[in-house]
PDB file with one MODEL, atoms N, CA, C and O in Angstrom:
MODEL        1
ATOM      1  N   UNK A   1      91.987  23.227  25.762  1.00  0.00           N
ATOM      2  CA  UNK A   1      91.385  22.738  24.528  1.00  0.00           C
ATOM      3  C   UNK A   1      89.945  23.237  24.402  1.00  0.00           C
ATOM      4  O   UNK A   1      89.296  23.515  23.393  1.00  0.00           O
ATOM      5  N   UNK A   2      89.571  23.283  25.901  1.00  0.00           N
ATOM      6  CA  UNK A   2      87.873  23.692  25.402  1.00  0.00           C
ATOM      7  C   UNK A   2      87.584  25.025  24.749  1.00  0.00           C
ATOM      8  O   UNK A   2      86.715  25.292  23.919  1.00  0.00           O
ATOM      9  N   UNK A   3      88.624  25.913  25.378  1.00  0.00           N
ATOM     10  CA  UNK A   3      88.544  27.404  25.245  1.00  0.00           C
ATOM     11  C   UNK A   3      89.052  27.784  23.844  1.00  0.00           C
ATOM     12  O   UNK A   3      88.716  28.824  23.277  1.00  0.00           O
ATOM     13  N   UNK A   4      89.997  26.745  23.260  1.00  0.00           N
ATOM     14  CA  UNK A   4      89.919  26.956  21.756  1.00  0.00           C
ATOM     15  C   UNK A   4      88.590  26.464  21.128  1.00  0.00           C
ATOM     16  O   UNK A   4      88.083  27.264  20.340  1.00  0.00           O
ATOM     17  N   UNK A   5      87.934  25.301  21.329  1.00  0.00           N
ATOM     18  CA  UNK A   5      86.705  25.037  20.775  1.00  0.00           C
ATOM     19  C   UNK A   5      85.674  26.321  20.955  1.00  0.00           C
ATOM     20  O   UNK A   5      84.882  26.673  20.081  1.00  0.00           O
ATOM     21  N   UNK A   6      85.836  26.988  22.317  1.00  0.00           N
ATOM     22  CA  UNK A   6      85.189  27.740  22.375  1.00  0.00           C
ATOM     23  C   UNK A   6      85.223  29.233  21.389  1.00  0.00           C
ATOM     24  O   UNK A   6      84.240  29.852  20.981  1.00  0.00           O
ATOM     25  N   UNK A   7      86.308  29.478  21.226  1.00  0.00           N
ATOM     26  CA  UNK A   7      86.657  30.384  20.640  1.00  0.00           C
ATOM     27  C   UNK A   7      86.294  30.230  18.654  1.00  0.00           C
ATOM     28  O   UNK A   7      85.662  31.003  17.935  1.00  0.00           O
ATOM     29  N   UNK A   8      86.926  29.065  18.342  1.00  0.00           N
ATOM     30  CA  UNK A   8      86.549  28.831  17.019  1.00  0.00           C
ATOM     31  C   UNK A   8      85.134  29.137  16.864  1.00  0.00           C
ATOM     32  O   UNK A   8      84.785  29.859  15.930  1.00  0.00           O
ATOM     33  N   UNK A   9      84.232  28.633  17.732  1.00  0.00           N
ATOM     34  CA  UNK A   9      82.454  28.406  17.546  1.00  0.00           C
ATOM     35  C   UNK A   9      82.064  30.053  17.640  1.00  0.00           C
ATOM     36  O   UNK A   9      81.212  30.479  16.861  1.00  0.00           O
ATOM     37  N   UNK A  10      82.700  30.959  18.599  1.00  0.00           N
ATOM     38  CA  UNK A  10      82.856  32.025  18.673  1.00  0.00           C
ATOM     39  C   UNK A  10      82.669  32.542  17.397  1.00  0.00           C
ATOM     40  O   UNK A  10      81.605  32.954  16.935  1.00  0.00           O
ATOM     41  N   UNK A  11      83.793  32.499  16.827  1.00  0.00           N
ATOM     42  CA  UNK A  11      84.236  33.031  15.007  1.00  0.00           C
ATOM     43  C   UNK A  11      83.221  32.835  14.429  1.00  0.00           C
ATOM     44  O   UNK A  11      82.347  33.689  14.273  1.00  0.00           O
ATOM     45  N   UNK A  12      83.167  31.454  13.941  1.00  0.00           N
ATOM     46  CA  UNK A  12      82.280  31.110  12.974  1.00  0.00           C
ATOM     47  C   UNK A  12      80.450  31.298  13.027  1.00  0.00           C
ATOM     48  O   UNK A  12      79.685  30.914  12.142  1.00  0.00           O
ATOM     49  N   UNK A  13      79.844  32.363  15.018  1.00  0.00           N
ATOM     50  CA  UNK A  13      78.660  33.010  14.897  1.00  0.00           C
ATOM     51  C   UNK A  13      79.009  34.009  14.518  1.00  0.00           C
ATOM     52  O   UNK A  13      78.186  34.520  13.758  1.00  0.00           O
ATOM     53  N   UNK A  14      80.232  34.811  14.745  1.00  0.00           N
ATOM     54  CA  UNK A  14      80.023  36.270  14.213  1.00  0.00           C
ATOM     55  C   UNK A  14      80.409  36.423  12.735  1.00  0.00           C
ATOM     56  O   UNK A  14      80.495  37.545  12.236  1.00  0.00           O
ATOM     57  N   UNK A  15      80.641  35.313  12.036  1.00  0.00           N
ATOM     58  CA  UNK A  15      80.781  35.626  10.904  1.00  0.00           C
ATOM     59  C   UNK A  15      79.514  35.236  10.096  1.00  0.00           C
ATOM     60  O   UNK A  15      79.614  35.202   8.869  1.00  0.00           O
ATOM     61  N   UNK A  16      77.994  34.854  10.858  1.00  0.00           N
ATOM     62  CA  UNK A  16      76.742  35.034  10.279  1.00  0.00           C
ATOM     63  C   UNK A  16      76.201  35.879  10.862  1.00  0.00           C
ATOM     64  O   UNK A  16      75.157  35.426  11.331  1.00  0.00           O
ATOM     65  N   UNK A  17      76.372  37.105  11.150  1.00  0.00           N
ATOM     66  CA  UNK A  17      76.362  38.440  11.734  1.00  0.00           C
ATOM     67  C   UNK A  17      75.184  38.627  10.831  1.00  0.00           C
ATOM     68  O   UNK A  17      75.364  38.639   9.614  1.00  0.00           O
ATOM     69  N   UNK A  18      74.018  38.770  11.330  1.00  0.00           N
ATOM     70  CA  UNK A  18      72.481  39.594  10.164  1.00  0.00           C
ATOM     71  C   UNK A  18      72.988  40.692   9.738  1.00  0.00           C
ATOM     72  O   UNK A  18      73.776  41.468  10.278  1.00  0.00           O
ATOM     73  N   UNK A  19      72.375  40.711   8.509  1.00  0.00           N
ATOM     74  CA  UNK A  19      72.228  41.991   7.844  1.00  0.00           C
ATOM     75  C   UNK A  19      71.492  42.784   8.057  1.00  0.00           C
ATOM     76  O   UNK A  19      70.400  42.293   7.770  1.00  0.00           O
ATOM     77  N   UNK A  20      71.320  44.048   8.497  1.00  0.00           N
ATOM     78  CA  UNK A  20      70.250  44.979   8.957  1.00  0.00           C
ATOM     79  C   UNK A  20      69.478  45.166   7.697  1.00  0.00           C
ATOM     80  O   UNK A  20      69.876  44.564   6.700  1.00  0.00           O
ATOM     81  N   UNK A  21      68.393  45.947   7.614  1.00  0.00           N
ATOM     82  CA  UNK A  21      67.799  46.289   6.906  1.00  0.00           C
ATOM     83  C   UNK A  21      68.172  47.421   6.158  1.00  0.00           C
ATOM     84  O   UNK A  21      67.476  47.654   5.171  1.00  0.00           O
ATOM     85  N   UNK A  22      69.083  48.157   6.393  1.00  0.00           N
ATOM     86  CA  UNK A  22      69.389  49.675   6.283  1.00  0.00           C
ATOM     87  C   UNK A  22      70.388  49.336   5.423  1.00  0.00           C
ATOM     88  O   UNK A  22      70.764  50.080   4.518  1.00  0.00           O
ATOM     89  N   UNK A  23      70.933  48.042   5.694  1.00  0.00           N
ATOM     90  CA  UNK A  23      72.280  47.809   4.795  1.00  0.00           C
ATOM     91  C   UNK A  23      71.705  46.933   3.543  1.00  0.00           C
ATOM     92  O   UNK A  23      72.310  46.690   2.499  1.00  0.00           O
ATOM     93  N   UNK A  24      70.704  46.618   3.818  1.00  0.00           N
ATOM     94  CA  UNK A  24      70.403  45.855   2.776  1.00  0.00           C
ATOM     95  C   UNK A  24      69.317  46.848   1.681  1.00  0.00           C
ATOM     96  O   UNK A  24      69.149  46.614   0.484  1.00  0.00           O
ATOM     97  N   UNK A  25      68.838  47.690   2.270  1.00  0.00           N
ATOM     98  CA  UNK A  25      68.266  48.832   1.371  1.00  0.00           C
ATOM     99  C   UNK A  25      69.075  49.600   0.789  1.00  0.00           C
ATOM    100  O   UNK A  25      68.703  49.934  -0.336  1.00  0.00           O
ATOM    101  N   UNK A  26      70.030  50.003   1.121  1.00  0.00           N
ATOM    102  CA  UNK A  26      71.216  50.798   0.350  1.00  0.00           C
ATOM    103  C   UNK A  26      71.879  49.754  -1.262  1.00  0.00           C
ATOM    104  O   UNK A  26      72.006  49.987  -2.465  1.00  0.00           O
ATOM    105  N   UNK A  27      72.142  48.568  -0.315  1.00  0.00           N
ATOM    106  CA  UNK A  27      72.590  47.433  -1.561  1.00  0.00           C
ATOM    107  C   UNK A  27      71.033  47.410  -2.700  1.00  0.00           C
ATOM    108  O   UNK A  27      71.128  47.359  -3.927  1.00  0.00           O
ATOM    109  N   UNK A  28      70.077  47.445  -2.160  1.00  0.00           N
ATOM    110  CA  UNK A  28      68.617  46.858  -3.181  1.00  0.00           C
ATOM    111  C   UNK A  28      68.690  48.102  -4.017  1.00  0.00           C
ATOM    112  O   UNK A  28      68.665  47.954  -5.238  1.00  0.00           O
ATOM    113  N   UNK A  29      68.776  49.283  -3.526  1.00  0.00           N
ATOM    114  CA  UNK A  29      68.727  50.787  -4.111  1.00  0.00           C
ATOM    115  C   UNK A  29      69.440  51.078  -5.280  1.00  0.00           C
ATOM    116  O   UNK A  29      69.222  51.753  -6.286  1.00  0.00           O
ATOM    117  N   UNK A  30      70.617  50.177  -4.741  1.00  0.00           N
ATOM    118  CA  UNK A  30      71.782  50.560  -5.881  1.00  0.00           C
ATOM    119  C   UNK A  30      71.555  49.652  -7.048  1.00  0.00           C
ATOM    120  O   UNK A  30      71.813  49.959  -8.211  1.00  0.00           O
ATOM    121  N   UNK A  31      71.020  48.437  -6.627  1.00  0.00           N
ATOM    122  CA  UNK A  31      70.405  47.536  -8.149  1.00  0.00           C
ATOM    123  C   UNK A  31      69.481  48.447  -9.013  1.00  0.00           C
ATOM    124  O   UNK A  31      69.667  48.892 -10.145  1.00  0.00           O
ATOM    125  N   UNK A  32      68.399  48.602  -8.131  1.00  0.00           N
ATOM    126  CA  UNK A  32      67.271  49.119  -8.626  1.00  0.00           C
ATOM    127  C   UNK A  32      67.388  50.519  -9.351  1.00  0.00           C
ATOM    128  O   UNK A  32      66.510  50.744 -10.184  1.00  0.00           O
ATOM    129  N   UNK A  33      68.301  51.441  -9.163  1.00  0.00           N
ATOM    130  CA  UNK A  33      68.424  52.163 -10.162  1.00  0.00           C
ATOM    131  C   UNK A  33      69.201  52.340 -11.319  1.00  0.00           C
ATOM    132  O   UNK A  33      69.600  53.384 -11.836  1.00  0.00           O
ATOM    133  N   UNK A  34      69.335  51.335 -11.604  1.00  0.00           N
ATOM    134  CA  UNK A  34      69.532  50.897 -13.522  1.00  0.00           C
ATOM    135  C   UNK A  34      67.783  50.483 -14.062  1.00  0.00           C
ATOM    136  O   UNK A  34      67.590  49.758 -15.038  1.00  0.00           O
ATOM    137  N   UNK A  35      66.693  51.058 -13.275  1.00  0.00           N
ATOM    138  CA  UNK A  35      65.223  51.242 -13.748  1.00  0.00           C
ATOM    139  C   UNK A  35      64.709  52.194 -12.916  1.00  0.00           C
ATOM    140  O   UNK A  35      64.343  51.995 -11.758  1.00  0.00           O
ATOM    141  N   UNK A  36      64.668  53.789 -13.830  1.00  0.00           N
ATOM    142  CA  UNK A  36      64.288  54.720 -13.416  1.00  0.00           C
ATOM    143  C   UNK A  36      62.761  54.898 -12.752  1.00  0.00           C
ATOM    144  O   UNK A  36      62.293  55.780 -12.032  1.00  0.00           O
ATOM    145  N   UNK A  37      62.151  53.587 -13.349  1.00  0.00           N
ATOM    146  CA  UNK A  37      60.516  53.265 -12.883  1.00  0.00           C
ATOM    147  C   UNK A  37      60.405  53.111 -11.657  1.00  0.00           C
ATOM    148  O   UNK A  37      59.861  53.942 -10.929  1.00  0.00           O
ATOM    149  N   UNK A  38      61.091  51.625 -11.115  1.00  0.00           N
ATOM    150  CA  UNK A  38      61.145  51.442 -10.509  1.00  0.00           C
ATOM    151  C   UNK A  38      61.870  51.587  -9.048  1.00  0.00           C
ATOM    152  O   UNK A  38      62.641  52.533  -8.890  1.00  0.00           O
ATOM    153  N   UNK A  39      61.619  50.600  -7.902  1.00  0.00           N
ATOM    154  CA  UNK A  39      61.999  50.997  -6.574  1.00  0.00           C
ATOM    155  C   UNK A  39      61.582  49.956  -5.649  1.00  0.00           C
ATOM    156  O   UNK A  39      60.592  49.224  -5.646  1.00  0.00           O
ATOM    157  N   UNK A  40      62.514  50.059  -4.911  1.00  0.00           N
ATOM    158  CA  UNK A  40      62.559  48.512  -3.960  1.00  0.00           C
ATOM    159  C   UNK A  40      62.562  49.000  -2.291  1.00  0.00           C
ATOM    160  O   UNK A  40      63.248  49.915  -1.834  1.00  0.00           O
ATOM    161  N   UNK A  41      61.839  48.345  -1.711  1.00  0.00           N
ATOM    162  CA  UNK A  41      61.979  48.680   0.104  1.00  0.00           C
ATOM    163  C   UNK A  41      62.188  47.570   0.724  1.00  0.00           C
ATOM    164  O   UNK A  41      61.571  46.540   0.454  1.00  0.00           O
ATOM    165  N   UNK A  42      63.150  47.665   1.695  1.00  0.00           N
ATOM    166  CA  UNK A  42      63.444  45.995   2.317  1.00  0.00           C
ATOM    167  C   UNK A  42      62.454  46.116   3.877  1.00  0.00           C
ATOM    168  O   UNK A  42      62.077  47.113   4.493  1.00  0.00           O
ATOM    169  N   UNK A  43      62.361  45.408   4.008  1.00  0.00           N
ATOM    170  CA  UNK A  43      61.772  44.820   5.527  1.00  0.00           C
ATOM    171  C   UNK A  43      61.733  43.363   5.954  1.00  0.00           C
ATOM    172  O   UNK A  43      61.106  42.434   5.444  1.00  0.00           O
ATOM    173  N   UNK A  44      62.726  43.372   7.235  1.00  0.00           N
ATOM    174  CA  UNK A  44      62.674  42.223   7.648  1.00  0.00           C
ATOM    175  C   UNK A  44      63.306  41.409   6.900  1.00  0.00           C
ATOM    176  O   UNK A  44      63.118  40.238   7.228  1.00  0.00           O
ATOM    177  N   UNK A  45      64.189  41.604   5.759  1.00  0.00           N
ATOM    178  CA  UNK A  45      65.098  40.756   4.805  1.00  0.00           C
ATOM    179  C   UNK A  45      64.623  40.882   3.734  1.00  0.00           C
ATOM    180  O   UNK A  45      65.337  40.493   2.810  1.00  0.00           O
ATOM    181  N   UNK A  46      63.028  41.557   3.314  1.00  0.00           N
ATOM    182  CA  UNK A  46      62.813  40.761   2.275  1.00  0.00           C
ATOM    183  C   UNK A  46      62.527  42.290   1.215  1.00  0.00           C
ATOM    184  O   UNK A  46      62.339  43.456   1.560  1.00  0.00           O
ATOM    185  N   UNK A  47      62.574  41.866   0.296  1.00  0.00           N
ATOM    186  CA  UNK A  47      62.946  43.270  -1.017  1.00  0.00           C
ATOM    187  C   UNK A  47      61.519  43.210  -1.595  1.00  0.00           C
ATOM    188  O   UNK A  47      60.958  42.213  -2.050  1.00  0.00           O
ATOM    189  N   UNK A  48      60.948  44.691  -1.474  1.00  0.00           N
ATOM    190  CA  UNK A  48      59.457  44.615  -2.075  1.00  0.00           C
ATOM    191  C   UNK A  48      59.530  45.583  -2.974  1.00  0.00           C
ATOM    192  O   UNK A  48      59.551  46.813  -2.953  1.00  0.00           O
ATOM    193  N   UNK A  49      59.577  44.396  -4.097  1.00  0.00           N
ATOM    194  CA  UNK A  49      59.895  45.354  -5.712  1.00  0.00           C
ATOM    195  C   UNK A  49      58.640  46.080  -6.473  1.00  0.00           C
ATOM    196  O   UNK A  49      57.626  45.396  -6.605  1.00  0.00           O
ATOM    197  N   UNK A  50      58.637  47.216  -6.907  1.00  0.00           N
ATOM    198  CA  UNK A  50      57.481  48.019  -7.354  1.00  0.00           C
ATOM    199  C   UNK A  50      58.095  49.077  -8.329  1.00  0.00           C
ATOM    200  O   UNK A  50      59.251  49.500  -8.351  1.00  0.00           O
ATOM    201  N   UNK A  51      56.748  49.487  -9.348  1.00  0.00           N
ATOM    202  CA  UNK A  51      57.128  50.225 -10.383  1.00  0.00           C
ATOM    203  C   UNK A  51      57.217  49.491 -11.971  1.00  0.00           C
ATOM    204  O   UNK A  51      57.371  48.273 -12.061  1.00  0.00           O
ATOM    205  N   UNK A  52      57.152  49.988 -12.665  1.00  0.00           N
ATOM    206  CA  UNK A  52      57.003  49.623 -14.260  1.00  0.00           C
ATOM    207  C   UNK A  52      58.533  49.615 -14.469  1.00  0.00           C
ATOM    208  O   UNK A  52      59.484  50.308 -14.104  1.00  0.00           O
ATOM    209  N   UNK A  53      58.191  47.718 -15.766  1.00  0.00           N
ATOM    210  CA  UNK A  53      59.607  47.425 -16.566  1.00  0.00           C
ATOM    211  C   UNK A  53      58.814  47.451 -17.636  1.00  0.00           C
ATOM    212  O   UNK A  53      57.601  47.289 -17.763  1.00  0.00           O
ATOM    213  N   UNK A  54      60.158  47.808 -18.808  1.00  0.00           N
ATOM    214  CA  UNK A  54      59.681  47.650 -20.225  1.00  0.00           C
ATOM    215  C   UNK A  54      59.498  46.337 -20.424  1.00  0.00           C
ATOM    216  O   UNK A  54      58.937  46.433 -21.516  1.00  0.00           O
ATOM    217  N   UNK A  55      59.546  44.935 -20.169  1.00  0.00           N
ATOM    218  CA  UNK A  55      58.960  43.545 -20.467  1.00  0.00           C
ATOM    219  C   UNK A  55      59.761  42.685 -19.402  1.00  0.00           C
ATOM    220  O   UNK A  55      60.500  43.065 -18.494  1.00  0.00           O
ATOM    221  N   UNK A  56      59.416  41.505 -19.762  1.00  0.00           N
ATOM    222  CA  UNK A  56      59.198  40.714 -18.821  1.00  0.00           C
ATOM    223  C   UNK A  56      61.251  40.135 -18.279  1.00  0.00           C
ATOM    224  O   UNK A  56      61.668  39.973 -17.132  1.00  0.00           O
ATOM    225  N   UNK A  57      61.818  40.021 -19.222  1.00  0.00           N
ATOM    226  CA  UNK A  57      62.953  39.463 -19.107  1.00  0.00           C
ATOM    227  C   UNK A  57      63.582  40.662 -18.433  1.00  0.00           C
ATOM    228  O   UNK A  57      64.444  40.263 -17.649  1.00  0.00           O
ATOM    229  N   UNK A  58      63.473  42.044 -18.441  1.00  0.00           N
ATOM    230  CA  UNK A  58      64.165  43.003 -17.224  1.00  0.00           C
ATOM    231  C   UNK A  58      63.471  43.059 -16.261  1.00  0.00           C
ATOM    232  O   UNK A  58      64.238  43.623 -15.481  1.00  0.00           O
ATOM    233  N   UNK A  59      62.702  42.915 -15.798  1.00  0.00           N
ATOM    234  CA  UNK A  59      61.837  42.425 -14.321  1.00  0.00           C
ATOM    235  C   UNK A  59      62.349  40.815 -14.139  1.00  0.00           C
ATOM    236  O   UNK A  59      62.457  40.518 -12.949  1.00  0.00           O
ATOM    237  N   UNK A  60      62.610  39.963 -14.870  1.00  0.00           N
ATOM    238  CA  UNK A  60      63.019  39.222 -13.807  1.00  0.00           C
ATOM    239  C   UNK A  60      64.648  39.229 -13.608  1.00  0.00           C
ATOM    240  O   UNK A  60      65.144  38.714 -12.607  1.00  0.00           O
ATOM    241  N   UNK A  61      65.530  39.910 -14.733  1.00  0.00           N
ATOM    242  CA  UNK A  61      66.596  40.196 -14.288  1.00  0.00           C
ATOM    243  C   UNK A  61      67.197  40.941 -12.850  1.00  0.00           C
ATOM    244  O   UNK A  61      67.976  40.572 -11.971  1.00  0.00           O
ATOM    245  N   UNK A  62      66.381  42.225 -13.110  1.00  0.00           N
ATOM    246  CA  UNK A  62      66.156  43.007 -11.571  1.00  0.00           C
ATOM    247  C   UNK A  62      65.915  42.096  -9.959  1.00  0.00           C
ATOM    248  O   UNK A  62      66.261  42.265  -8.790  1.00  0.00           O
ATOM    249  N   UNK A  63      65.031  40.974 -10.825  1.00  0.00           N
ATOM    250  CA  UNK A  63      64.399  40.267  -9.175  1.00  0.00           C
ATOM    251  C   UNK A  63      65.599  39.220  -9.062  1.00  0.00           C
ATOM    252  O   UNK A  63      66.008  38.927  -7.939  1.00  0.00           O
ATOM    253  N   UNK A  64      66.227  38.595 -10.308  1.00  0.00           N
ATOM    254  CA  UNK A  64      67.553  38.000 -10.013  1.00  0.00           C
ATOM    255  C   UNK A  64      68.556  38.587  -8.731  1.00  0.00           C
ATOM    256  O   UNK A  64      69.042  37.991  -7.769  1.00  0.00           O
ATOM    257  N   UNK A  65      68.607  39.456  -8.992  1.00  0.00           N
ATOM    258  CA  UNK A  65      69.604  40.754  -8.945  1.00  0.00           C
ATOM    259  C   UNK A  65      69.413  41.041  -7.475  1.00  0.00           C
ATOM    260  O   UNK A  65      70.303  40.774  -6.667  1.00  0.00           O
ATOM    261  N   UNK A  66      68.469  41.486  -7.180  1.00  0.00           N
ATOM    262  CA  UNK A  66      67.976  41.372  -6.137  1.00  0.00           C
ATOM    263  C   UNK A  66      68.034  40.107  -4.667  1.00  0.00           C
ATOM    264  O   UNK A  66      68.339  40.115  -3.474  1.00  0.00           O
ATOM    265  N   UNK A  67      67.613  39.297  -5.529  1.00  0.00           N
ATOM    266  CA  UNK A  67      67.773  37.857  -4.504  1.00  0.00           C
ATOM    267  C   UNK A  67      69.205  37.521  -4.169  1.00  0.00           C
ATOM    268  O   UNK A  67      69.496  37.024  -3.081  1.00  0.00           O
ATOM    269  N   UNK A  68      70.172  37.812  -5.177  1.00  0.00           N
ATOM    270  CA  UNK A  68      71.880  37.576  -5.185  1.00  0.00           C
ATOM    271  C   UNK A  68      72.018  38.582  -3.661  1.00  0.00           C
ATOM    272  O   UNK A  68      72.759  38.086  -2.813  1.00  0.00           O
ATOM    273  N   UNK A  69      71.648  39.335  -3.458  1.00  0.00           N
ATOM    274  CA  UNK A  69      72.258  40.193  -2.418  1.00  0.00           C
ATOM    275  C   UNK A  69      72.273  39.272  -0.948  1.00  0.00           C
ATOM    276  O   UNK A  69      71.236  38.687  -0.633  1.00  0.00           O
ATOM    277  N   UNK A  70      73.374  39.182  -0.156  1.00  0.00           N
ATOM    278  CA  UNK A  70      73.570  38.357   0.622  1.00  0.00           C
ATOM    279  C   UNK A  70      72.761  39.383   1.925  1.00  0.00           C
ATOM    280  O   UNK A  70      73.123  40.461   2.396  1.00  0.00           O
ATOM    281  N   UNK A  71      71.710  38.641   2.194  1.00  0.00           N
ATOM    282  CA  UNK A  71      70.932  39.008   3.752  1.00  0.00           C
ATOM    283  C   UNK A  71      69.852  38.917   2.998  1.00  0.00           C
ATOM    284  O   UNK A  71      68.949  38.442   3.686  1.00  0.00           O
ATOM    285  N   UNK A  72      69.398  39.205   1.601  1.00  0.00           N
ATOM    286  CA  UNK A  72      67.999  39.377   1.197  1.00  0.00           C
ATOM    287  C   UNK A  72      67.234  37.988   1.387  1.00  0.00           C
ATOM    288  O   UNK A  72      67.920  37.078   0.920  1.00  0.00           O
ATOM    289  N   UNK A  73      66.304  37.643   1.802  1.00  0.00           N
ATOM    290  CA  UNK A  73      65.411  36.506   2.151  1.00  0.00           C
ATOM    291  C   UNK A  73      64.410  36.188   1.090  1.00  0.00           C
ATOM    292  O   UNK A  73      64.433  35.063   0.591  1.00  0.00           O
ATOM    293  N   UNK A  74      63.664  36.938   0.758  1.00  0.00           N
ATOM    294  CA  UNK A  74      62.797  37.018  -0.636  1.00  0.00           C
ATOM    295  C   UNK A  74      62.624  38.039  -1.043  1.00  0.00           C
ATOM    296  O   UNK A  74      62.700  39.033  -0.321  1.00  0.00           O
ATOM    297  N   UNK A  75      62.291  38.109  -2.536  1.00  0.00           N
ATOM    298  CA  UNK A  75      61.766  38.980  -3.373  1.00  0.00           C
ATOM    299  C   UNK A  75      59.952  39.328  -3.559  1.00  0.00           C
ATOM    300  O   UNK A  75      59.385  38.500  -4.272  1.00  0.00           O
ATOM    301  N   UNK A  76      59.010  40.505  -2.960  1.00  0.00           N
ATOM    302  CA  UNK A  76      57.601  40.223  -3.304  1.00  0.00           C
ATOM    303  C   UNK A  76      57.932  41.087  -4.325  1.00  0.00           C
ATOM    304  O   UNK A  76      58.573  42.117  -4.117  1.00  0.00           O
ATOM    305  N   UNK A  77      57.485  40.696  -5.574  1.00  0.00           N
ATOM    306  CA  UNK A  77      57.459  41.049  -6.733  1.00  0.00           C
ATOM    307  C   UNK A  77      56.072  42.268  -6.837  1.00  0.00           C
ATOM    308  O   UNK A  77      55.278  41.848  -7.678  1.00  0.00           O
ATOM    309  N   UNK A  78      55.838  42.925  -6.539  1.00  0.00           N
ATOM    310  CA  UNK A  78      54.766  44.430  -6.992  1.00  0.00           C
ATOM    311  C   UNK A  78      55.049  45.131  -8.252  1.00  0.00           C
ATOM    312  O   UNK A  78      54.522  46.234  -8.393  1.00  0.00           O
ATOM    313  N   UNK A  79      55.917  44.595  -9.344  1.00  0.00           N
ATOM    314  CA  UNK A  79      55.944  45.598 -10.405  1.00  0.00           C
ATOM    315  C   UNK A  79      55.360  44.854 -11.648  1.00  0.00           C
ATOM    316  O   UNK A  79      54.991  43.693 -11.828  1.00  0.00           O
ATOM    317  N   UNK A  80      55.412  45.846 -12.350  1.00  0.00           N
ATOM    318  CA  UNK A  80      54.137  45.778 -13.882  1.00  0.00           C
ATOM    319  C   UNK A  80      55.651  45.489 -14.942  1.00  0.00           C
ATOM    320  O   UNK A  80      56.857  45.348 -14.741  1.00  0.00           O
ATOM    321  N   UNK A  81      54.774  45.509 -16.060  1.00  0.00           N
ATOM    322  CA  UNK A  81      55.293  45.326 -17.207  1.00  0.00           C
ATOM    323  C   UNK A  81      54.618  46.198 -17.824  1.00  0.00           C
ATOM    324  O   UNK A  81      53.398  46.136 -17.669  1.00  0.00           O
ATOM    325  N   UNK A  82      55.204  47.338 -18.759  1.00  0.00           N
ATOM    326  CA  UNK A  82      54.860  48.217 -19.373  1.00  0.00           C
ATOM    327  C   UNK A  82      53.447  47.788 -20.487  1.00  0.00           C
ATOM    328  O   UNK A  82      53.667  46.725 -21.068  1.00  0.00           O
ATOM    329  N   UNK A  83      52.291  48.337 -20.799  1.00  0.00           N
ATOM    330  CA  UNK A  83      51.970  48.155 -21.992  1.00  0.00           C
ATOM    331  C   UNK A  83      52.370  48.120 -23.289  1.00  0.00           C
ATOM    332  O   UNK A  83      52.584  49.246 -23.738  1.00  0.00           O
ATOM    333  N   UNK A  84      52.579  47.058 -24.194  1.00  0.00           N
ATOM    334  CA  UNK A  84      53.301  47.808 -25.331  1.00  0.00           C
ATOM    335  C   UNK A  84      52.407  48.528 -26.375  1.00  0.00           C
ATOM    336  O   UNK A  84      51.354  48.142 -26.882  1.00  0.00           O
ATOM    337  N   UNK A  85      53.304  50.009 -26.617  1.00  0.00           N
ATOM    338  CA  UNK A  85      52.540  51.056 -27.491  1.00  0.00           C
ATOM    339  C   UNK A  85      51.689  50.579 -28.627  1.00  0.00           C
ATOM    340  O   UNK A  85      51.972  49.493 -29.132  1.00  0.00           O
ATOM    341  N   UNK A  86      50.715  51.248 -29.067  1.00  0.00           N
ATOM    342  CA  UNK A  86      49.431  50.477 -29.939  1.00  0.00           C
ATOM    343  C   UNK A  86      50.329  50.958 -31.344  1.00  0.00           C
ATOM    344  O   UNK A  86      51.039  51.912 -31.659  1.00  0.00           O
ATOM    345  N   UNK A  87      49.855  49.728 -31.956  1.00  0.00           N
ATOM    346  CA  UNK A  87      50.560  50.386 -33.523  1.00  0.00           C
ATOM    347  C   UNK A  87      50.013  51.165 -34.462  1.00  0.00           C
ATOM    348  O   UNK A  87      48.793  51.086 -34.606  1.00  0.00           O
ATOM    349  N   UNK A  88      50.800  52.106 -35.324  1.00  0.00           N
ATOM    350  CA  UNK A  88      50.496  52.806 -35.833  1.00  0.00           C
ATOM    351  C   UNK A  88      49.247  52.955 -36.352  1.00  0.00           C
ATOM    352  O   UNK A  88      48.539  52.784 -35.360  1.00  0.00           O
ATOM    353  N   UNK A  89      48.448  53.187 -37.371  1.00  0.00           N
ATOM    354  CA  UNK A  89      47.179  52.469 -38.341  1.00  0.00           C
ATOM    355  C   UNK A  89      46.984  53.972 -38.977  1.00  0.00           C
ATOM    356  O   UNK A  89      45.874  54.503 -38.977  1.00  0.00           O
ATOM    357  N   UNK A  90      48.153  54.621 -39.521  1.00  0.00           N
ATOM    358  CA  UNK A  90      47.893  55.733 -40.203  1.00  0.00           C
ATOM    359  C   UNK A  90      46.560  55.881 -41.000  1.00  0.00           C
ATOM    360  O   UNK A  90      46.328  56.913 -41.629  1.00  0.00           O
TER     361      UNK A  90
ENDMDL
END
């Protein structure tokens, strides 16, 4: 009986197996380029987002997006929001 207890407890550490970093930069990479601006580097779990969005609701979609990825720990947010272009005044 113990050696099944043992075995179950077994399972259920290797199935919180860490995510490396390498695997989790490949996953952040592949978000991040649906924004040609921008670009993301993981370390240590955590996704360090940088580079220009056209406004505010696709930067935080991206950082959504980002945090969903299973191993990511936090998001440091480093990116801008575009200026918007000055208007005309022919």
């Amino acid at each position: 009986m113990a050696a099944l207890a043992v075995a179950v407890s077994f399972g259920a550490v290797s199935c919180k197996k860490k995510v490396s970093d390498a695997d989790l930069q490949t996953q952040a990479t592949t978000v991040v380029t649906s924004n040609p601006n921008a670009s993301v580097e993981v370390k240590e779990g955590v996704a360090h987002l940088s580079g220009t969005f056209a406004d505010q609701q696709s930067k935080d979609a991206m950082i959504a997006q980002l945090k969903a990825i299973n191993g990511v720990k936090d998001v440091m947010d480093m990116s801008t929001i575009a200026a918007a272009p000055a208007p005309c005044t022919g």
